[in-house]
C-alpha positions in Angstrom: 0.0 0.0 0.0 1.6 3.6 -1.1 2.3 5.2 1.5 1.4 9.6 1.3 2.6 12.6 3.4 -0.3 15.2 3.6 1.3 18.3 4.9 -0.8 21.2 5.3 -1.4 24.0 8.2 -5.1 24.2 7.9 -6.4 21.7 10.0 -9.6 21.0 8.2 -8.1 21.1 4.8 -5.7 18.7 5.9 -8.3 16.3 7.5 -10.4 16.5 4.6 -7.5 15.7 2.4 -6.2 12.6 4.4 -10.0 11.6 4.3 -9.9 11.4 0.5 -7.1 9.8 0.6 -7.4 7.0 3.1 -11.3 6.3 1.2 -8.8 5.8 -2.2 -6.8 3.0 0.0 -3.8 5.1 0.3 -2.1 4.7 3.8 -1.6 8.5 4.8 0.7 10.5 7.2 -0.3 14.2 8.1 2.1 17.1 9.2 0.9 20.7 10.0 3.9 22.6 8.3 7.0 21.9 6.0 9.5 21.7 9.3 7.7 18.7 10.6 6.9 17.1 7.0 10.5 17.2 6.4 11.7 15.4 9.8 8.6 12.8 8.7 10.1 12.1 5.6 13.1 11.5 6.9 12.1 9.2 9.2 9.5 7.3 6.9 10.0 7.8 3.4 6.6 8.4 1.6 6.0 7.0 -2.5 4.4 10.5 -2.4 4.0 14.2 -1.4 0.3 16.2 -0.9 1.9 20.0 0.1 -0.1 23.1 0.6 2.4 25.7 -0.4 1.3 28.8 1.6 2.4 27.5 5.4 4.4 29.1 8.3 8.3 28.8 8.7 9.0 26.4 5.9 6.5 26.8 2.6 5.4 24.5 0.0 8.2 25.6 -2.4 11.4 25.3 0.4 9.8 21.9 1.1 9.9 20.8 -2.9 13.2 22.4 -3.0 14.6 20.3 0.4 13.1 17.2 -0.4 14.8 17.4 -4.0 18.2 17.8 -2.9 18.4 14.7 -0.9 19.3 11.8 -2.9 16.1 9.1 -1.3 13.6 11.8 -2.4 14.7 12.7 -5.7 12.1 10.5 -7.7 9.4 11.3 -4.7 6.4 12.6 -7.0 4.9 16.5 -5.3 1.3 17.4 -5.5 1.2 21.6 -5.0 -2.1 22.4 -3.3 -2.7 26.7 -3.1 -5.4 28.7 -3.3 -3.6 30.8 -5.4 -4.6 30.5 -9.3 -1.7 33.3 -10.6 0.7 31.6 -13.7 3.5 32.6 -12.0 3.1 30.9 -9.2 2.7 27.4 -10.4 5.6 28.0 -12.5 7.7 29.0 -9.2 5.9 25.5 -7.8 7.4 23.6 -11.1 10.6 25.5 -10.7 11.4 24.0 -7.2 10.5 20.3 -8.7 6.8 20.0 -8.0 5.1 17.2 -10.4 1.5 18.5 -9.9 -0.3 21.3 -9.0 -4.3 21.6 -7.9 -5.9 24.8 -7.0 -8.2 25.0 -3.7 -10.3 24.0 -3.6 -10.4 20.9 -5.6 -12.5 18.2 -6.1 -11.9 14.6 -4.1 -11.7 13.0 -8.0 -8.9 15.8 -8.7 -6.6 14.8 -6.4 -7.5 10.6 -6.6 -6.5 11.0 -10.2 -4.0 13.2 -9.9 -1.9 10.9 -6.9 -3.0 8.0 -9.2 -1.4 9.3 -12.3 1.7 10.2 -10.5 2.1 6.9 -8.7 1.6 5.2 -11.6 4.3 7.3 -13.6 7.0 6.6 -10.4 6.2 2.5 -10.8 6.7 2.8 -14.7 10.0 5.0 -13.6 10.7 2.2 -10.8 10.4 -0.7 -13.6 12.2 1.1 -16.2 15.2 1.9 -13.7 15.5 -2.0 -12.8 15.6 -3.0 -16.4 18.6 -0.4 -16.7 20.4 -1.4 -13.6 19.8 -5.2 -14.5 21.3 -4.8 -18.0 24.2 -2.7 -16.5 24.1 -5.5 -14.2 24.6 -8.2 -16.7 27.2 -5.8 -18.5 29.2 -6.0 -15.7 28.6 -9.5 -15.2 29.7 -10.3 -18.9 33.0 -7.6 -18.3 34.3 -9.3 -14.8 33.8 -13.0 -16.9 35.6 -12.0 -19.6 37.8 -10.4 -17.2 38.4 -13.7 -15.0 38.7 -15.6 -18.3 41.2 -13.7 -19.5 43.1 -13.8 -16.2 42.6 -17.5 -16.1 43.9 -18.5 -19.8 47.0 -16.5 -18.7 47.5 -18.0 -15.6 47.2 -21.3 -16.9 50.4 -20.5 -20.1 52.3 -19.8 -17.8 51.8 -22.9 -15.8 52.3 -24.4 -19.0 55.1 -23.1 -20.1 56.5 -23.3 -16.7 55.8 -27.4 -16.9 57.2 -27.0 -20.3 60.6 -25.9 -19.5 60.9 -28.2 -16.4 60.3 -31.0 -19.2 62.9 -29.6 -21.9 65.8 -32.2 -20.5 63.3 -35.1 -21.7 63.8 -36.7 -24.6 60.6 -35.5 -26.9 62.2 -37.5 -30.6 63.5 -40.0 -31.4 65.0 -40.1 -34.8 66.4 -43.2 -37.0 68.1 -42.3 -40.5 66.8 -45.9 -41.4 64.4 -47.5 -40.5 61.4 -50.1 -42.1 58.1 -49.4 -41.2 55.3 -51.8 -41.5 51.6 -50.4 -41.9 48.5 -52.6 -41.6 44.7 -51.7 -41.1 44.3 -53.9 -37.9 41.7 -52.1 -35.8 39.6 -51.3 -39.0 39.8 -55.6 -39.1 39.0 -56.0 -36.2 35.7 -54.1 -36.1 34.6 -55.1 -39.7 35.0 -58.9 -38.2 33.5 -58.3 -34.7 31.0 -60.3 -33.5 27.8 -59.3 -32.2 27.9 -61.9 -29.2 31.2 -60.7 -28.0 32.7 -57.4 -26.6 34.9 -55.4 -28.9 37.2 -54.7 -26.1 38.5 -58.3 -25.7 38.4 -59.1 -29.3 40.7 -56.0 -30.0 43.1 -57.2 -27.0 43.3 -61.0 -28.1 44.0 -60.0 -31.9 46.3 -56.8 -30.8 48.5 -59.4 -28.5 48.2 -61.7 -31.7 49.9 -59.2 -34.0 52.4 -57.5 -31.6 53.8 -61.3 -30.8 54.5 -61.5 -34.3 56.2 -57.9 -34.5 58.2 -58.0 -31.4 59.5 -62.0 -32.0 60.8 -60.2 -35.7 62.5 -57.2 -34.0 59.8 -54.9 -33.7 61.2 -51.9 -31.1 58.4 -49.9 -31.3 54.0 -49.8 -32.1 52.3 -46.8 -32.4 48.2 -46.6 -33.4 47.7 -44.5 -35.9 43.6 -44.4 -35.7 42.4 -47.6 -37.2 45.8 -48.5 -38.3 48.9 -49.7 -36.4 52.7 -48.6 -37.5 55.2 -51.1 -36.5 58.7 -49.5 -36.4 62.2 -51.7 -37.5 65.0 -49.8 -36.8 68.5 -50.9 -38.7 71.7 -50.4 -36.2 73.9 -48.3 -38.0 76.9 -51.0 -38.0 74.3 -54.1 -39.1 73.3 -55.7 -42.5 70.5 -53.3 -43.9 69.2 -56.3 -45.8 68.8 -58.5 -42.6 66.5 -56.2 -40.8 64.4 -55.6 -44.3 64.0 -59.5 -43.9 63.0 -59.7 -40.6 60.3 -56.9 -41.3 58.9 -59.2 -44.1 58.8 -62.3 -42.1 56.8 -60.5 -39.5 54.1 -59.4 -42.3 53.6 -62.8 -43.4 53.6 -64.1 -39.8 51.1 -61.6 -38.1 48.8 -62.4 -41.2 48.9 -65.9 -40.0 48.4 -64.9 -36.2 46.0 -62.5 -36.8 43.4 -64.6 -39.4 43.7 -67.3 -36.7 43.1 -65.1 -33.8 40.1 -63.5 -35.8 38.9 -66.8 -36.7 38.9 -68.2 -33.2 36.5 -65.5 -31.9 34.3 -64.7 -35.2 31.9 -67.0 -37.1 31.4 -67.3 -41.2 28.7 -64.3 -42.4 26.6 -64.1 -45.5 27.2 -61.6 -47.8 24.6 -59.5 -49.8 23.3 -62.7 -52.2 23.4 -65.3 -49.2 26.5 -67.1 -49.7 28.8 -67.6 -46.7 32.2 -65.6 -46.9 35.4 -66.4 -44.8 35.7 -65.0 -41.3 38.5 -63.9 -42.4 39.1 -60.7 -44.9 40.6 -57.4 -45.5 43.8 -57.3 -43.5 46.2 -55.1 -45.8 49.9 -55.0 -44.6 52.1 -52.6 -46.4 56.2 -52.0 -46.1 58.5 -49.3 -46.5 62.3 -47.6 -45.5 63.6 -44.8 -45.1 64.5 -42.4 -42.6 61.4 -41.4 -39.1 60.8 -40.2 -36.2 58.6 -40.9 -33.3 57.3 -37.9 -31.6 57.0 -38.2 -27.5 54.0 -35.3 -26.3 53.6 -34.7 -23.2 50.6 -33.7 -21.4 51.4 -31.5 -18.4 47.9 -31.0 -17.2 47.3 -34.6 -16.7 50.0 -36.2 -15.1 52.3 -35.9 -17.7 50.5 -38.9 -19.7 52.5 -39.1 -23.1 51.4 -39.4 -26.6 53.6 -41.1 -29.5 53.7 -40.1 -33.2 55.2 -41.6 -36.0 56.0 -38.6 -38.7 58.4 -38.7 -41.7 58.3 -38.9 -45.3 58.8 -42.3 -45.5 55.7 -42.9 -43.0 53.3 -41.2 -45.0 54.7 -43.2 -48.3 54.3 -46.5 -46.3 50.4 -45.1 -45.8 49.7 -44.2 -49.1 51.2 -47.0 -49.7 48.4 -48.9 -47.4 45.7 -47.3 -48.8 46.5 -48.3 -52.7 47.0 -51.7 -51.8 43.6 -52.0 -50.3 42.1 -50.8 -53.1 44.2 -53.3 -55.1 43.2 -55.8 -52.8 46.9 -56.7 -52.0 47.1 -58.6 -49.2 50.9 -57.5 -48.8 52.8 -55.5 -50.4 56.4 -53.2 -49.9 58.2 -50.9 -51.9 61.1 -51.8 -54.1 63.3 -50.2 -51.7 62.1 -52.9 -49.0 62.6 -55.8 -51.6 65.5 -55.1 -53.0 68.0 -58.2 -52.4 65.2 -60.2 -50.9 63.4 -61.4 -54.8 64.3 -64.6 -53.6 62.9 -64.8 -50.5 59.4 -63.9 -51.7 56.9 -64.5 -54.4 55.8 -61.5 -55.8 52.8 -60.9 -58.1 51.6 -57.5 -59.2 53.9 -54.1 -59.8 52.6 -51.2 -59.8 53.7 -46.8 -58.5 51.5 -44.7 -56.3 49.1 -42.9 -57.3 49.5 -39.4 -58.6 47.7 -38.4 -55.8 49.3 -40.1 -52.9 52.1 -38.7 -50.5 54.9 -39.9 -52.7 53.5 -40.3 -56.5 55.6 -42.7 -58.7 57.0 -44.9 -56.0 57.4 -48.3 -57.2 55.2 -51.5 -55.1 54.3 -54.6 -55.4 52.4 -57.3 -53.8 53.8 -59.9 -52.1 52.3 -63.4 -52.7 54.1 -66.3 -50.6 57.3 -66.4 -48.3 59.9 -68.7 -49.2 59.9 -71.8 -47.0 62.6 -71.3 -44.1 
């Protein structure tokens, strides 16, 4: 309920005033000249003002003017009551910050509409402010977030960097000047084979230890997943036979496509193809050879407990996976580059020749399929 301070000397005119009032649902307090109105004020602060502006000590006009310089009462709507009708004098009354003005004497519906009018004007005032101060609010909001943000991706460089340089006597590469790397599509086989009544994560583990038996037991130092594929790194000792280390490579193609069809076959069971006749368990695997200078990459992550992740990167590992992806088109089983069979003709069987593809990392490099080992 609004709450109104009638102030007014006559004592009639103020009752009948505070009558009106009270009868319109307002709550009303009354003071009988502008000294006391102003200590009321202080003491309650009213939604509005009713002031007769002809009063002892104080008038109507040093009330306007007091009540206007004091920060709680500056949007506090005024209502000017004076028997006075002169142009002059409601101008003075506007001057001093007045909102209204009604001449005595007025009529009970005067003054309800004019205190309505006014009050409603302060809430509209009221709403309009809170909209403001809440979008300043959100603003400000948005300005100390971007603020902290800013202060937080900072903060967390430098811990990086910090980590970064504490980590700078680790070895982060290793680089071999040769080296024969062996690709094959072993994760994508695995999936395409899976079956239904099994979990993929113990298939994947019993054909993984399958192939990396192979690898390692043919001098495999190091394995590193490439997405769906697997890289299978042969580094040749500086001082040793190139040709020997080529050969062991080779073996382990031909014996991890042995491991891994039986592994596969031991956990899978024969599907139909598209016109209903039953196709091997076993299909796809495509195992691809080549040499040539690599690296492997060591990344650290400093934000997790220094967890590590290893990269194969070099010319001649993306020759050996263009080199992959041809051959499964080809539908070579396993192939190598020349550079990997040269001196071993003997050793293998090989059927088709062929050079990347104009579009592939290294266009013009000669493959070819390998068919059969030679019987050790």
């Amino acid at each position: 309920m609004p709450l109104i301070l009638v102030i007014e000397d006559d004592s009639t005119q103020r009752l009948l005033t505070s009558s009106v009032l009270r009868s319109a649902g307002y709550e009303v307090v009354e003071a009988q000249d502008g000294t006391e109105g102003l200590k009321l004020a202080r003491q309650s602060p009213p939604d509005l003002v009713v002031c007769d502006v002809v009063m002892p000590g104080m008038n109507g006009y040093e009330l306007v003017a007091s009540l206007k310089q004091e920060a709680a009462f500056a949007t506090v709507p005024v209502i000017l009551l004076t028997a006075m009708s002169e142009r002059s004098h409601m101008r003075a009354g506007m001057t001093a910050g007045a909102d209204d003005y009604l001449h005595k004497p007025f009529r009970a519906v005067e003054l309800r509409k004019a205190v309505e009018t006014l009050l409603s004007k302060r809430e509209l005032q009221r709403v309009q402010f809170a909209r403001a101060g809440k979008t300043a609010m959100i603003a400000a909001l948005e300005q100390q977030k971007e603020s902290l943000a800013h202060r937080y991706e900072k903060r967390l460089a430098q811990e990086l960097n910090d980590r970064w340089v504490e980590q700078t006597g680790h070895e982060s590469e290793l680089a071999y000047p040769h080296a024969t790397v062996l690709f094959v599509n072993l994760f994508e086989t695995i999936v395409r084979h899976q079956p239904l009544d099994r979990p993929l994560g113990s298939v994947t583990q019993r054909v993984y230890q399958a192939a990396s038996d192979s690898l390692y037991l043919f001098g495999a130092q190091h394995l590193v997943p490439a997405g769906d594929d697997l890289l299978a790194v042969f580094p040749e000792p500086v001082a040793s036979d190139a040709g020997r280390t080529r050969l062991l490579a080779l073996r382990a193609a031909f014996g991890m496509q042995k491991m891994v069809q039986a592994a596969l076959e031991s956990v899978a069971s024969p599907r139909a193809s598209n016109s209903g006749k039953a196709v091997p368990a076993f299909s796809g695997l495509t195992i691809s050879l080549h040499t040539g200078p690599m690296s492997l990459l060591t990344l650290q992550d400093p934000l997790h407990g220094g967890q590590s992740l290893t990269l194969a990167v070099g010319e001649t590992v993306q020759a050996v996976k263009s080199l992959g992806r041809q051959a499964r088109g080809s539908q070579w089983g396993i192939s190598c580059s020349a550079a990997v069979a040269r001196g071993l003709t003997e050793w293998v069987t090989i059927g088709e020749q062929n050079k990347l593809a104009s579009e592939s990392f290294v266009p013009g490099l000669e493959v070819m399929e390998l068919l059969a080992a030679a019987p050790t």
